[in-house]
N, C-alpha and C positions, 0 to 999 in steps of 0.2 A: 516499959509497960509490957506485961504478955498477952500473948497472941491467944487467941480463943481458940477453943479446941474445934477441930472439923469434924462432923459427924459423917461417919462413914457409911451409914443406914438412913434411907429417905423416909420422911415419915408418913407419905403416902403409899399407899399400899394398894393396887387395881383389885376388884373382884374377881373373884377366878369363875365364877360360876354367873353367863350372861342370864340377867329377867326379864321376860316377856311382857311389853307394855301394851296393855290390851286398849285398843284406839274407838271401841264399839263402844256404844254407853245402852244399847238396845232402846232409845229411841228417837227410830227413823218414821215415826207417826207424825213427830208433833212440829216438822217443818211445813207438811202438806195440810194439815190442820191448820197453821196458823193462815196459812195465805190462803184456804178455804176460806176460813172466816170471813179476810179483809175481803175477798172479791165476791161473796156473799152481801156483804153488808154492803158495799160500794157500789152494785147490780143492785139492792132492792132501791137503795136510794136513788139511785139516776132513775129507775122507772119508774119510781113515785113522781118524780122531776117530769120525767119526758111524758106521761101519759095523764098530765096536771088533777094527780091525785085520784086517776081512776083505777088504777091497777098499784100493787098490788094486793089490798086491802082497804075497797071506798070506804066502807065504814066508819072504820077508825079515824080517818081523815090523815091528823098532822104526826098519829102515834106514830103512822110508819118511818116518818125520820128517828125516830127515837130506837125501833126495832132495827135500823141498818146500822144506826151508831153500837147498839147490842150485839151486835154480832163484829161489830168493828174491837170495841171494846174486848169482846170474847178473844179475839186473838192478837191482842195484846197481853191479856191476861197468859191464855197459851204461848205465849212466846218467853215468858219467864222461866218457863221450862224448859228450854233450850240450851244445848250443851255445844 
């Protein structure tokens, strides 16, 4: 049986010319954003909690759980934007 031929030239070939991979995505907003939101909305809650519904918004009464989840929510939503 014959031997197969040896290729004397590799078929890989390195770039001769290095590229620059650029590691910034320009945004450095929307980390501080998002955990704004969550300790926003975590803080209205607990003082709805600890001041039984006096602060911060009597009126509404039980919306204000709904407005800390809102803002909880918010930054899950901003967090999809996350690179």
């Amino acid at each position: 049986m014959p031997k197969s031929r040896i290729r004397k030239k590799s078929d890989y070939t390195p770039p001769t010319t290095a590229t620059a991979v650029k590691l910034s995505s320009g945004r450095s907003w929307i980390a501080p954003l998002m955990l704004g939101l969550f300790l926003v909305g975590l803080i209205w809650i607990v003082v709805y909690y600890v001041t039984s519904a006096a602060w911060p918004i009597e009126a509404i009464g039980n919306w204000n759980i709904v407005i800390g989840f809102a803002f909880i929510a918010g930054g899950f939503g901003v967090s999809t934007q996350w690179k």
